[in-house]
N, C-alpha and C positions, 0 to 999 in steps of 0.2 A: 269772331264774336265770342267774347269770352259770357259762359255758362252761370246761371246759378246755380251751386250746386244742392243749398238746403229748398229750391223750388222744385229740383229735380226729386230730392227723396219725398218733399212731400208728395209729388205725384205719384212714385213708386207705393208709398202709404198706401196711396188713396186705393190704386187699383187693387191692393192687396187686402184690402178691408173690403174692398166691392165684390171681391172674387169668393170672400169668406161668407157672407152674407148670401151670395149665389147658391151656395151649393151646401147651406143651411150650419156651416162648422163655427161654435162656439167654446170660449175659455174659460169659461164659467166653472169654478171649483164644485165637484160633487157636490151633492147635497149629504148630510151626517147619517141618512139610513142607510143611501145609498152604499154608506164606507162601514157602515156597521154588516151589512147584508154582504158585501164581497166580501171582506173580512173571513165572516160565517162560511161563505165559498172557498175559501183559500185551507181554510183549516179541514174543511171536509176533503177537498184532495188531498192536502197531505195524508188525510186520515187511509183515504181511499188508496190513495200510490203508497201507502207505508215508508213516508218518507218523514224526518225530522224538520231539512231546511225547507224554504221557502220554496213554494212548485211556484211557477213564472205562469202568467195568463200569457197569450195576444190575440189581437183579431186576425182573422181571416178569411178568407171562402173556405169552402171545405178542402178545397186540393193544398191549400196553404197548410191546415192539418194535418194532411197527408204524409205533404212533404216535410213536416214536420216530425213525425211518426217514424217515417225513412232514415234522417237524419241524424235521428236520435238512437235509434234500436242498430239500427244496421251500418256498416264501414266499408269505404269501397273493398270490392274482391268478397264480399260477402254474396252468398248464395239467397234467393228470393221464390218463393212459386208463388206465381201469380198465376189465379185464374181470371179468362179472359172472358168474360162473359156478356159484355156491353161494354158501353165508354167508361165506368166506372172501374172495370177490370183493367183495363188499355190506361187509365190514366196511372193505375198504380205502377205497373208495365214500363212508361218513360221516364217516371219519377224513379225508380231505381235504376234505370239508364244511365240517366243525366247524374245520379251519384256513383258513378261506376258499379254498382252491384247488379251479379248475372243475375238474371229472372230466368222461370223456366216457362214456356208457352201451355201453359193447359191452356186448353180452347174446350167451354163448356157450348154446348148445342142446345 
């Protein structure tokens, strides 16, 4: 049985407009304060990092920060102290793991 294949994408469409809808994501261009107001954010980190070019935004959870922070300051075989002091200490701990950089184990009590 030979397929059709523009009934096919339309179905592919579909579910992918129903799944967008789901879980609340829209393409709706900013609104103009919005790009005024980041704008105003962007320049103030530059201000802030005393940097000239463009400092890059993204989302994340905070451990995506983190790991972001890791990534960026530190190069594997770079040395790290990490205190460990809850999950918060522990996650800094595997995040320089997993980028090759030794941590050293403070354990705060």
């Amino acid at each position: 049985m030979k397929r059709n294949i523009s009934s096919r994408l339309d179905r592919q469409c579909f579910r992918r407009r129903s799944f967008l809808k789901m879980v609340g994501a829209h393409h709706a261009p900013p609104e103009p304060e919005f790009e005024r107001i980041f704008a105003e954010i962007r320049e103030g980190l530059k201000y802030l990092s005393r940097r000239k070019n463009e400092v890059l935004t993204f989302t994340s959870s905070g451990t995506g920060a983190m790991e972001g922070a890791v990534s960026n300051i530190l190069s594997t075989g770079d040395k790290a102290i990490v205190v460990r002091g809850g999950k918060f200490g522990e996650r800094w701990g595997e995040i320089c793991k997993a980028y090759g950089i030794e941590s050293s184990r403070s354990i705060c009590m």
